[in-house]
C-alpha positions as CSV (number, residue, x, y, z in Angstrom):
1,X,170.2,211.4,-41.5
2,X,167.6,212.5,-44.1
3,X,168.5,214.7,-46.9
4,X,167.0,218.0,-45.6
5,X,168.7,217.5,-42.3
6,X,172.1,217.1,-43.8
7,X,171.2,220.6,-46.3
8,X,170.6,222.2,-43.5
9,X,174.2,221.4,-41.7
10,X,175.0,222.2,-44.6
11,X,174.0,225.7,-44.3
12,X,175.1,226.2,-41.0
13,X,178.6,225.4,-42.3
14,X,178.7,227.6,-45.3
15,X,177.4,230.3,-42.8
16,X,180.4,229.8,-40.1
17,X,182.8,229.6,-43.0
18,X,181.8,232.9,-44.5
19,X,181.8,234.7,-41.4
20,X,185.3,234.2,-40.5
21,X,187.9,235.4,-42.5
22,X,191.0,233.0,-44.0
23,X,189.1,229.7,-43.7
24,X,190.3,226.9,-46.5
25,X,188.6,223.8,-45.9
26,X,186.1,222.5,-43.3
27,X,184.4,219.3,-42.4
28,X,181.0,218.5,-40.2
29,X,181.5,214.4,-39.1
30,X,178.2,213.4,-37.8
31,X,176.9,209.9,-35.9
32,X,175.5,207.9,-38.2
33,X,174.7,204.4,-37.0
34,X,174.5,202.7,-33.3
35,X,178.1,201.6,-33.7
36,X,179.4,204.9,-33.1
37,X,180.5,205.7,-36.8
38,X,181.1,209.0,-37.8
39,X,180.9,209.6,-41.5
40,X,181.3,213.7,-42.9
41,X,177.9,214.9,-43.7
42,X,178.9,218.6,-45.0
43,X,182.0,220.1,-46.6
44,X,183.2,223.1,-47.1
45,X,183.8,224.2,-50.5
46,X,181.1,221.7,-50.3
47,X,181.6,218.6,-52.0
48,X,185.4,218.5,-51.0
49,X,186.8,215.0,-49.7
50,X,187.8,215.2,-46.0
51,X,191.5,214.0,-45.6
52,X,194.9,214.8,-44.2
53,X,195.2,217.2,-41.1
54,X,191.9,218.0,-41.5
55,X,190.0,214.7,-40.9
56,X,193.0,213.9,-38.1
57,X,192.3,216.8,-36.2
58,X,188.0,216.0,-36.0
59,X,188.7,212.1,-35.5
60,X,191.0,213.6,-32.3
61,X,188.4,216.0,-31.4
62,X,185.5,212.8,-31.1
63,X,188.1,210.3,-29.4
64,X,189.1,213.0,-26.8
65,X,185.7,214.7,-26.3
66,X,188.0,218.1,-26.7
67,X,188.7,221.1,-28.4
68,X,191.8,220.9,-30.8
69,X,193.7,223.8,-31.7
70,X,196.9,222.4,-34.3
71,X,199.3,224.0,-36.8
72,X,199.8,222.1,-39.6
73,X,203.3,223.3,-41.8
74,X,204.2,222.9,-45.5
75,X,205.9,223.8,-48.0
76,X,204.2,226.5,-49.0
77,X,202.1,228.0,-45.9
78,X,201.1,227.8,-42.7
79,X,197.7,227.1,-41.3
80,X,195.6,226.6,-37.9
81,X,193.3,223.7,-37.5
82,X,190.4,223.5,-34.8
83,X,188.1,221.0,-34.3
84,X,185.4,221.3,-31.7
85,X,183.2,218.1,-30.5
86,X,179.4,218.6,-30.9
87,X,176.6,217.5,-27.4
88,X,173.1,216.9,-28.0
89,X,172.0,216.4,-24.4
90,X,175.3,215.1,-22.9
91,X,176.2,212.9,-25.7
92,X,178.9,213.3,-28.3
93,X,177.1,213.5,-31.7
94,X,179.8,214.3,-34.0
95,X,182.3,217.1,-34.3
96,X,183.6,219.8,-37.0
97,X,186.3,221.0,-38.3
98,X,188.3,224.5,-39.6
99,X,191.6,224.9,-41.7
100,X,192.3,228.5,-41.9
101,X,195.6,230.5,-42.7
102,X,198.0,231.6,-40.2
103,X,196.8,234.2,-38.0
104,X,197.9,236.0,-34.9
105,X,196.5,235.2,-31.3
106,X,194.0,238.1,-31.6
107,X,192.6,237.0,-34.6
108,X,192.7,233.2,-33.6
109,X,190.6,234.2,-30.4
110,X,187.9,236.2,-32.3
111,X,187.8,233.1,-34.5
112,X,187.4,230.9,-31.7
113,X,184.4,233.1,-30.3
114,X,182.9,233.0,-33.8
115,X,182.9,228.7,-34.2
116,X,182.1,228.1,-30.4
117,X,179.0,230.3,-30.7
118,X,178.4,228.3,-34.0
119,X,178.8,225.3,-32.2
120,X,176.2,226.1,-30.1
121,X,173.9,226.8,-32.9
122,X,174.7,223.6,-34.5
123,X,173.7,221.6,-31.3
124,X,170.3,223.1,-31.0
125,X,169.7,222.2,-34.5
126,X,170.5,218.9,-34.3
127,X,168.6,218.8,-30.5
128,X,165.7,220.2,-32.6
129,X,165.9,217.2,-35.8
130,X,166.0,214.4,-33.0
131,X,163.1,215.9,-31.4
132,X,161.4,216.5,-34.6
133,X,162.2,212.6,-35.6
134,X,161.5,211.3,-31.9
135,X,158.3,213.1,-32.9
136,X,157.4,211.1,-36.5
137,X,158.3,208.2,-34.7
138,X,155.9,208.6,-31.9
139,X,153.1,209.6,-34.6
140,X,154.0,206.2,-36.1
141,X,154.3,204.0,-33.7
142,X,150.7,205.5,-31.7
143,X,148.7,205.5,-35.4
144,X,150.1,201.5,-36.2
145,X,149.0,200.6,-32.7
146,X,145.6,202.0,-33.1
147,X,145.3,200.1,-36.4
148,X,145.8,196.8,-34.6
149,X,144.7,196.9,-31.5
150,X,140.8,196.5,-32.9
151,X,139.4,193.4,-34.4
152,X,137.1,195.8,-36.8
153,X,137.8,196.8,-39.5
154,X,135.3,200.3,-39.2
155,X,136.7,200.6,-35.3
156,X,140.3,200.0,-36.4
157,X,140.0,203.0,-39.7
158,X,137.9,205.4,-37.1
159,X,140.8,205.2,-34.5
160,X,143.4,205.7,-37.2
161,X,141.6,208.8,-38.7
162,X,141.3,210.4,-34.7
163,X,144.9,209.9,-34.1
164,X,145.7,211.3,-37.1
165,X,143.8,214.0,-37.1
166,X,145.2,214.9,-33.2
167,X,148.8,214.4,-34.0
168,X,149.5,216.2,-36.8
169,X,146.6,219.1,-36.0
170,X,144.1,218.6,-38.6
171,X,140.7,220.1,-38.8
172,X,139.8,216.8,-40.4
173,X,141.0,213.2,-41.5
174,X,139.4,210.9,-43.8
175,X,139.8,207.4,-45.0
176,X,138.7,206.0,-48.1
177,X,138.7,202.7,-50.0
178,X,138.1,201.0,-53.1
179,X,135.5,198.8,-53.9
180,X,135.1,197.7,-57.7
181,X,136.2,201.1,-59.7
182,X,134.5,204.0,-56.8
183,X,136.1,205.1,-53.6
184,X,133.8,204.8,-50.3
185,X,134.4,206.7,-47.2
186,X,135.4,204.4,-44.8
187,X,136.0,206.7,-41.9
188,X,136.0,210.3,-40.9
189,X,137.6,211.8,-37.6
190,X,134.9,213.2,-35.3
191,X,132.1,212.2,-37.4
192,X,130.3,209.0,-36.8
193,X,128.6,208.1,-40.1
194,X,129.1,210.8,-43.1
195,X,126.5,211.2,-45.7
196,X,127.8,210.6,-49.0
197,X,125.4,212.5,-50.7
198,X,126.4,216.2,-49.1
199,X,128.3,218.3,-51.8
200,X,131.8,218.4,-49.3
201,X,132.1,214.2,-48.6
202,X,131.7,214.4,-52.4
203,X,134.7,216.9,-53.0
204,X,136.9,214.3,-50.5
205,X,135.7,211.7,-52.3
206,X,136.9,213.6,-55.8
207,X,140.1,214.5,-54.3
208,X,141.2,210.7,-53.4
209,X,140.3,209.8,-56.5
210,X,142.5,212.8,-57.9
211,X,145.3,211.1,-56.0
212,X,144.4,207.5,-57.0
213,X,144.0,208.2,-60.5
214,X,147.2,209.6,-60.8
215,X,148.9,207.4,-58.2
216,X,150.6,210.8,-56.2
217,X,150.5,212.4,-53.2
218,X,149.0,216.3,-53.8
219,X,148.8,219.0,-51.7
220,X,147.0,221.9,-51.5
221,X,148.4,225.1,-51.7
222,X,151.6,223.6,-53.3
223,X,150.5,221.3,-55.6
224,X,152.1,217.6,-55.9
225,X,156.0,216.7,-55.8
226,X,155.4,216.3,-59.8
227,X,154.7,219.8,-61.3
228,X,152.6,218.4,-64.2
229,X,150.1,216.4,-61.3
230,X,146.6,218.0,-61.5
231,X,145.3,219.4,-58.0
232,X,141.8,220.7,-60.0
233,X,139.9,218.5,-56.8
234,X,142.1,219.4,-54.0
235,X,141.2,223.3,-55.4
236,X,137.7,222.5,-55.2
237,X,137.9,221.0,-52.1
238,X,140.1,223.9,-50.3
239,X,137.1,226.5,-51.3
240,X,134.2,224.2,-50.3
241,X,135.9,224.2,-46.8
242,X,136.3,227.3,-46.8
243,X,139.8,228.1,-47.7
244,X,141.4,225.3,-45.6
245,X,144.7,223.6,-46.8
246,X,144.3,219.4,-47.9
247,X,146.5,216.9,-48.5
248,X,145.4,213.5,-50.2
249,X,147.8,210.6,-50.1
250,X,147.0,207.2,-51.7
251,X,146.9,204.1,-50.0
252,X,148.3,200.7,-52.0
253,X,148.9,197.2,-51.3
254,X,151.0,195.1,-53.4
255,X,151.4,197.9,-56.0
256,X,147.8,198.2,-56.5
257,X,145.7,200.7,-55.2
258,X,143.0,200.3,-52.3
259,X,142.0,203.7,-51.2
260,X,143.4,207.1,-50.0
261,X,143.7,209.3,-46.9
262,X,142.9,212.9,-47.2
263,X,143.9,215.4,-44.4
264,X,142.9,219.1,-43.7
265,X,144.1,221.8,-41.9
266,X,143.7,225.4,-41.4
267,X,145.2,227.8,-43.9
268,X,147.4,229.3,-42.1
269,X,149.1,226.5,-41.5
270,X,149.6,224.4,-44.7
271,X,151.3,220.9,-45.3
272,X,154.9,221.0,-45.6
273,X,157.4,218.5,-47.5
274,X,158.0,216.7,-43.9
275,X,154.8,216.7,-42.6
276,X,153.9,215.1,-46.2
277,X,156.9,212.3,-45.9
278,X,155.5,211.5,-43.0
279,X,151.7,210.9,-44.0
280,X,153.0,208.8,-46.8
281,X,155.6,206.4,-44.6
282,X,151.8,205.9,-42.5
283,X,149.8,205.7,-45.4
284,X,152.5,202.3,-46.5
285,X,152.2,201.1,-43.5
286,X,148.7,201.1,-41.9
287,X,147.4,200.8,-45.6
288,X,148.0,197.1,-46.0
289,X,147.0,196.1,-41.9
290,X,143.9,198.3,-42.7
291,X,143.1,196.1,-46.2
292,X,143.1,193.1,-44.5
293,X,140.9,193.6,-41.7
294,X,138.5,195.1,-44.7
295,X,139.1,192.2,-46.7
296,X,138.7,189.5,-43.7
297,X,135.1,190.8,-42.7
298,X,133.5,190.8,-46.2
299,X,130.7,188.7,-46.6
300,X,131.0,185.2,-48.3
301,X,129.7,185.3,-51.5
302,X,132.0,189.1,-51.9
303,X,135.1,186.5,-51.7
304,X,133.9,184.1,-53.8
305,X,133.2,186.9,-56.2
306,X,136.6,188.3,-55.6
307,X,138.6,185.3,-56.1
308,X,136.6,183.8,-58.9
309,X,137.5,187.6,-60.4
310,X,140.9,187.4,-60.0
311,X,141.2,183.9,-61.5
312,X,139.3,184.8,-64.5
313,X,141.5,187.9,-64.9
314,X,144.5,185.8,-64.8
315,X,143.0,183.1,-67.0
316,X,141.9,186.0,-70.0
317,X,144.7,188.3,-68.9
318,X,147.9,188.7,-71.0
319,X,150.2,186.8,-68.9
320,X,149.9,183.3,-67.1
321,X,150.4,181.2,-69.9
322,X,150.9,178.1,-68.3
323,X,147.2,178.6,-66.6
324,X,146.0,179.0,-70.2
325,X,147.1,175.8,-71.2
326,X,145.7,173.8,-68.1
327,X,142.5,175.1,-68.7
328,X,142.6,174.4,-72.4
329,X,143.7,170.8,-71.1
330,X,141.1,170.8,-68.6
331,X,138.6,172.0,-71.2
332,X,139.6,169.3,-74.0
333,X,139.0,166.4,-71.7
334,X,136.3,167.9,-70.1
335,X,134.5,167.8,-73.9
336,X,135.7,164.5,-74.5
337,X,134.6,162.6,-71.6
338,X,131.1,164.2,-72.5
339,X,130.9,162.3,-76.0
340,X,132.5,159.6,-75.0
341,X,131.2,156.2,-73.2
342,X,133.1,153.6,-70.2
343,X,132.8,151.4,-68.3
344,X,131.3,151.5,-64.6
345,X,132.5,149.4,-62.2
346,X,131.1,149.6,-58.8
347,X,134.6,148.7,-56.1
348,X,133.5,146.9,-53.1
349,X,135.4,144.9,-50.8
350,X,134.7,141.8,-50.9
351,X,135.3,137.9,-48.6
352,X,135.4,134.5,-49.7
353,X,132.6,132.3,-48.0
354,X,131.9,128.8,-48.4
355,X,128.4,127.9,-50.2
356,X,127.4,125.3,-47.2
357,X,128.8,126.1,-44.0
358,X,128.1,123.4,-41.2
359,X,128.8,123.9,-37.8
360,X,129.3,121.1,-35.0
361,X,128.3,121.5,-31.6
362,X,128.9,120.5,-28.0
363,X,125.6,117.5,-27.7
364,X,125.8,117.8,-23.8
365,X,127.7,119.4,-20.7
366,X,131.0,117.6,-20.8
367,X,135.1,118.3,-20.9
368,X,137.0,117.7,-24.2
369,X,138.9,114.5,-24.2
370,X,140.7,114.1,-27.7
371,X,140.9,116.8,-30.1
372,X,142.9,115.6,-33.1
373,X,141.7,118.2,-35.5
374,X,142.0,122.2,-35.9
375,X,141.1,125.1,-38.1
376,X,142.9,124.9,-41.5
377,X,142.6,120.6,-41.8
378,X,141.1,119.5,-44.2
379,X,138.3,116.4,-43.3
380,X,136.9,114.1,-44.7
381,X,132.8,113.5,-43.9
382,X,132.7,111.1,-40.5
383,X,136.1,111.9,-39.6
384,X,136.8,112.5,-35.9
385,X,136.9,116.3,-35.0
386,X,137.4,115.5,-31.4
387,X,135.8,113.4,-28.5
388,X,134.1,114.5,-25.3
389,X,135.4,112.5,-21.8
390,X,132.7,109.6,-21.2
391,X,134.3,108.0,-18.0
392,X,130.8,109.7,-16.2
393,X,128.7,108.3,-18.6
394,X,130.3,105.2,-18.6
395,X,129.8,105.2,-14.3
396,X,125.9,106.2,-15.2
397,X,125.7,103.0,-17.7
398,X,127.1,100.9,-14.9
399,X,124.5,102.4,-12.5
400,X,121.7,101.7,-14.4
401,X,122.7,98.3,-15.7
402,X,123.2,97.3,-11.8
403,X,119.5,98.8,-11.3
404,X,118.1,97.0,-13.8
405,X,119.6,93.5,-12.6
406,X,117.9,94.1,-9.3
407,X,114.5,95.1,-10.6
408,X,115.1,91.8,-13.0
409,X,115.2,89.5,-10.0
410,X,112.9,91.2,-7.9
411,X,110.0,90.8,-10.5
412,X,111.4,86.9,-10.8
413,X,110.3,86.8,-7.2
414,X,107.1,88.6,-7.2
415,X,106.2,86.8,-10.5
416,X,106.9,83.2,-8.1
417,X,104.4,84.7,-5.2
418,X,101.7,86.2,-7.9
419,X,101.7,89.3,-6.1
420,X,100.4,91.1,-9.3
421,X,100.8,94.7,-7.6
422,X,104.4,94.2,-6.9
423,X,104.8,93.0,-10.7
424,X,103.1,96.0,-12.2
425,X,105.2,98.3,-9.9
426,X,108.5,96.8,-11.2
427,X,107.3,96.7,-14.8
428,X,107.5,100.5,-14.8
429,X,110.6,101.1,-12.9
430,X,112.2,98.3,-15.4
431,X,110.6,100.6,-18.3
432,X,112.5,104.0,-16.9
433,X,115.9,101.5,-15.8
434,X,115.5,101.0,-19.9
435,X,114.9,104.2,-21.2
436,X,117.3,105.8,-18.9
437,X,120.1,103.1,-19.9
438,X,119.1,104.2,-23.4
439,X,119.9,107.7,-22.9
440,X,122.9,107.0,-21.3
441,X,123.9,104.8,-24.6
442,X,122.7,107.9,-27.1
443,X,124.9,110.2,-24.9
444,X,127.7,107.6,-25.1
445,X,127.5,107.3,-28.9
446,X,127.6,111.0,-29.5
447,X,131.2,111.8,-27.2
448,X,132.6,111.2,-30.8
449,X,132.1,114.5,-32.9
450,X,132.9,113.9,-36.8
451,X,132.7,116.0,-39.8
452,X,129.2,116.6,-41.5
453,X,130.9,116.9,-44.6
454,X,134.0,116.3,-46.6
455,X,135.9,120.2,-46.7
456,X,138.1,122.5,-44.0
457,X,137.6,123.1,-40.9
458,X,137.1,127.3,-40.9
459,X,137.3,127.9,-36.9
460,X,137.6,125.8,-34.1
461,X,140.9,124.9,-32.5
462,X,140.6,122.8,-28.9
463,X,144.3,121.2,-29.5
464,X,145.1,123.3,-26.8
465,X,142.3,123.4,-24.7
466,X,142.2,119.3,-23.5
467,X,140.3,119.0,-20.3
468,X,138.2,122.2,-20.9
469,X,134.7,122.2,-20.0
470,X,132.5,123.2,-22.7
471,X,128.8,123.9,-22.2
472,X,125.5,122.0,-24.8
473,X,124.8,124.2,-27.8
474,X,128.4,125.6,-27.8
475,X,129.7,126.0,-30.9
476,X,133.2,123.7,-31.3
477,X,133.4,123.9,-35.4
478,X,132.7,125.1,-38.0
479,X,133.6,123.1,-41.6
480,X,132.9,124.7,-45.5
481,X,133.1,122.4,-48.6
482,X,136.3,122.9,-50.6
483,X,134.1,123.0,-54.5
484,X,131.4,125.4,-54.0
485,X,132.1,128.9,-52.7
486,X,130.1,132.3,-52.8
487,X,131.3,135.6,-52.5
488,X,130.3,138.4,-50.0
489,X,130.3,142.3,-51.2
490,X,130.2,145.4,-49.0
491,X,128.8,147.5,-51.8
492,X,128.9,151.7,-50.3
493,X,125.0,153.1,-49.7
494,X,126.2,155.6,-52.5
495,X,126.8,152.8,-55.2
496,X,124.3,150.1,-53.9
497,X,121.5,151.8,-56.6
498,X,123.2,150.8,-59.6
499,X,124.1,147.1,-58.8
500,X,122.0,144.3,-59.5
501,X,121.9,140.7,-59.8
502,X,123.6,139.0,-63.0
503,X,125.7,141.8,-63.2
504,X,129.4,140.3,-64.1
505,X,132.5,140.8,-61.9
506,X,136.4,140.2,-60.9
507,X,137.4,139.8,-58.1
508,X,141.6,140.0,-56.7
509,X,142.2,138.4,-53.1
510,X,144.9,139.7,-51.0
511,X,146.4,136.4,-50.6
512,X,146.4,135.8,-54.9
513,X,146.9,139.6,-56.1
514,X,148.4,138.2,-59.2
515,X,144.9,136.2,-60.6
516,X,141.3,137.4,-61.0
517,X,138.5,135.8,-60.4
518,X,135.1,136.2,-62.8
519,X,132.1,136.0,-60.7
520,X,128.4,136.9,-61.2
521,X,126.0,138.5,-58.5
522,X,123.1,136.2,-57.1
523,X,121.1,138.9,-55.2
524,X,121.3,142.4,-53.2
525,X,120.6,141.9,-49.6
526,X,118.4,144.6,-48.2
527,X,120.9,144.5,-45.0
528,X,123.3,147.4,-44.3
529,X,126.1,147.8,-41.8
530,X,128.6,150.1,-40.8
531,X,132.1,149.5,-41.7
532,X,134.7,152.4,-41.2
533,X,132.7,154.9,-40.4
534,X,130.1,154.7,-43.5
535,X,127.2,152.3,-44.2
536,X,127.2,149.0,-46.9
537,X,124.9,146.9,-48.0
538,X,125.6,143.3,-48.9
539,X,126.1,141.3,-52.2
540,X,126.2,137.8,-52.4
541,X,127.5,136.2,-55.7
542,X,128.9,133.2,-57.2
543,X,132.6,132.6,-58.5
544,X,132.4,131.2,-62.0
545,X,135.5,128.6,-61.4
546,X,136.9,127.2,-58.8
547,X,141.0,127.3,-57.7
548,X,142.5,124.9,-55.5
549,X,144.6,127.9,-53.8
550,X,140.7,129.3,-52.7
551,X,140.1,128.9,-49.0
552,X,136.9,130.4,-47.0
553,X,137.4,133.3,-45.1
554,X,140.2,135.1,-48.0
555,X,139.2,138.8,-48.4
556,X,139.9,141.1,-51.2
557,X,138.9,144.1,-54.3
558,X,136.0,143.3,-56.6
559,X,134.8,145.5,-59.5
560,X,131.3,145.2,-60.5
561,X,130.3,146.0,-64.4
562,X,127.6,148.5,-63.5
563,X,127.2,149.1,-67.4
564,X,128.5,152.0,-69.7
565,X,128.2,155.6,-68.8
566,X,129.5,159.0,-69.7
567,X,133.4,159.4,-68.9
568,X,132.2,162.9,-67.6
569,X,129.5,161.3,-65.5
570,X,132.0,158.7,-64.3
571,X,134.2,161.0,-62.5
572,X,132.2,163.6,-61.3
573,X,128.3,161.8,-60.1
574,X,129.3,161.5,-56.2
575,X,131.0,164.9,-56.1
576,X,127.2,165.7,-58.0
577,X,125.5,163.7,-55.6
578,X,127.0,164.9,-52.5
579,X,126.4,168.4,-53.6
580,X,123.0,167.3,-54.4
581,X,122.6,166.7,-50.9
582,X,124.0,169.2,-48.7
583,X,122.2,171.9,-50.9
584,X,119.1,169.9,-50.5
585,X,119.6,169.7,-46.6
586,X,121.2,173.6,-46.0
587,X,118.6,175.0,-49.0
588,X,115.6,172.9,-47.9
């Protein structure tokens, strides 16, 4: 229960206790929570503590829902207790209590009268304060719901302002809010776009900041809750309305100010202290849901501003001292990676390639017969790799040596008769018996695939596919010398301007994180591919030694001495670069 509810109960009880005649003590006990507790809310002599008979008798009177009428004996006197149950609207709200002096029945019964009328009185006021707070609520909870049922912000302060201004009967609501140091008119009930410059939007506008500037609610007639608060505005206002009664109320986030809500009504009826409480419980709440609809529809470069603002105020402000010392940090190495030079090194990834790579390939259409060797060996030049199946060719060779034989014998015969036609037919069909047996020899001699070279055999592995057919011109190995190697960079598009060849290196292989290995680049290919979703170029370069744990195909890190820049430039050129760029492509 608020504190002028439970003055005037109060009242009410002082009233009753003075009208009859002999009373001692008495006690009002009213609901105060949803569990159903009853705590004493008025006294009488007031501030007395309710105890003994007294608080028995109104504790029976709220468990029994009855009247109580008890005599309570001591040594000294003799007194009558009554306690009567209080119903707002059916339900038990509380109950009071009497202790008066011993009376007789005549005088007991006009006492009765006198405390049931009372209690009668005392349920229609307290009918009346849940009405009245049923009421605020209401206001509440219809002003909150018009502040965030709109996306706008202008819709969203327009339909707060016309609620307002129809709940609690005002001639006129208006919203205000800060921007920089000056309060704008954000909305105005029944008016679609106020001109700033008329004489009476600039008294509202002086009145907010009256109640801004000195962080208070004021009124007028009546002044402010503080008696030393100046209302000079609110005056001025009043009289250039023509005598009407305003009330300004400021509106804050976070402790800090954003704007103020000014209402006015008719003289007559002025702004009292709960009509006040009221706008400022509103003002807390729809204040902060009003801010950030205002602060979510400002324009881009107004944020920027704004937060750059309040990082530089917290930066130069008195406070935030551990801020100041980053940004002393920051600004120390910022200055000394200006003046001072480093080393650029250009990070590619990089893959291990042999210098000569020779590659062996099916001669004919054939099956594989014998395939000794697979990828990893290491060969020796004219060593066997693998062998195709001959049996066919050997069949052919028979073929054509059996031809020949025949064509042998049958020019013996025409050479015996002198038919000279017959010899110059089989001269040429010996000729192609020849050249066809010849063939049949190359094809022979080349079922046996060996190495070109002496080195390791990169790819290729038919161990397990014996019997396989394989077509001519299909590739079956591939073989890499083990003493000369060259090394293959995927240098970024962004980086690819500042290599170039005899530039030094290291490079670290996966396989042998632990050693580096110095190399030197050869040339920049003007060949790019895409590799993880951004585009490289490729750098081929030399190793400067040679270790026997090196195999084609290892892949690993390199760093390429791109020469000495500016720390500064070092760590910032691609974020440069890249801004560069977009503003380039967005600013044209």
């Amino acid at each position: 229960m608020e504190k002028n509810d439970m003055e005037m109960v109060q009242a009410w009880l002082d009233l009753q206790c003075r009208m009859v005649a002999g009373v001692t003590r008495a006690a009002v006990l009213l609901n105060s929570t949803c569990a159903g507790e009853y705590r004493p809310v008025a006294s009488w002599p007031q501030d007395t503590r309710v105890q003994g008979p007294l608080l028995v008798a109104v504790q029976r009177a709220i468990q029994e829902h009855r009247r109580i009428l008890d005599q309570s004996s001591s040594a000294s006197r003799t007194c009558h207790i009554l306690a009567c149950p209080v119903f707002v609207d059916g339900k038990l709200a509380g109950a009071f209590s009497v202790e008066m002096s011993e009376r007789t029945d005549q005088q007991q019964r006009a006492a009765l009268q006198v405390f049931t009328w009372g209690t009668a009185w005392l349920e229609m006021l307290l009918r009346n304060q849940a009405t009245a707070a049923q009421s605020r609520l209401a206001v509440v909870v219809e002003t909150v719901a018009q502040a965030v049922s709109h996306d706008a912000f202008d819709a969203s302060a327009m339909a707060v302002v016309n609620v307002l201004a129809e709940r609690l009967v005002c001639q006129r609501v208006t919203a205000g809010f800060m921007h920089g140091q000056q309060l704008r008119i954000a909305a105005m009930s029944g008016t679609a776009s106020p001109d700033a410059r008329t004489r009476f939007v600039r008294s509202i506008v002086a009145a907010m900041h009256e109640a801004v500037d000195q962080d208070a609610s004021i009124h007028f007639p009546g002044g402010a809750n503080d008696v030393a608060t100046l209302t000079h505005a609110h005056r001025s206002l009043a009289a250039c309305a023509g005598g009407e009664a305003a009330c300004t109320v400021p509106l804050t986030h976070n402790e800090q100010p954003i704007g103020a809500i000014t209402l006015e009504r008719a003289a007559e009826n002025p702004f009292d202290k709960d009509t006040i409480a009221l706008c400022e419980m509103l003002a807390s709440i729809i204040g902060p849901i009003l801010d950030a609809k205002r602060q979510a529809q400002r324009p881009l470069p107004v944020i920027l501003r704004g937060a750059v603002r309040r990082q530089l105020t917290k930066l130069f402000g008195p406070a935030n001292l551990g801020l100041k010392a980053s940004a002393v940090a920051v600004a120390i190495v910022l200055g000394m990676s200006s003046l001072v030079d480093g080393d650029y090194r250009v990070d590619a990834s990089a893959r291990l390639e042999g210098t000569v790579q020779r590659v062996v390939v099916a001669p004919f259409q054939g099956f594989v017969a014998e395939a000794p060797v697979r990828a990893g060996d290491i060969v020796e030049q004219g060593q066997l790799l693998c062998r195709l199946d001959d049996r066919d060719l050997q069949l052919e060779r028979a073929k054509w040596s059996s031809e020949r034989a025949q064509l042998l014998k049958a020019q013996r015969g025409a050479l015996a008769s002198h038919d000279r036609s017959e010899i110059s037919i089989l001269k040429t069909r010996l000729e192609q018996a020849d050249a066809e047996m010849a063939l049949v020899e190359e094809k022979l001699a080349r079922t046996r695939l060996t190495a070109p070279l002496s080195g390791i055999v990169v790819n290729g592995d038919l161990s397990q596919s014996l019997g396989v057919p394989v077509e001519r011109g299909q590739v079956l190995f591939e073989v890499a010398p083990l003493d000369s190697y060259r090394i293959m960079l995927e240098v970024d598009e962004r980086d690819v301007a500042h290599v170039q060849a005899g530039q030094q290196g290291n490079m670290v292989l996966s396989g042998l994180p632990h050693e580096q290995h110095a190399f030197t680049v050869e040339r920049v290919l003007p060949v790019s591919a895409a590799r993880e979703g951004k585009t490289v170029f490729r750098v081929e370069g030399s190793l400067g030694e040679h270790a026997e744990q090196l195999r084609p195909g290892m892949r690993g890190v390199a760093r390429i001495d791109a020469g000495r820049r500016k720390l500064v430039w070092i760590m910032t050129h691609k974020l440069v670069d890249w801004t560069r760029l977009a503003v380039w492509k967005w600013a044209g």
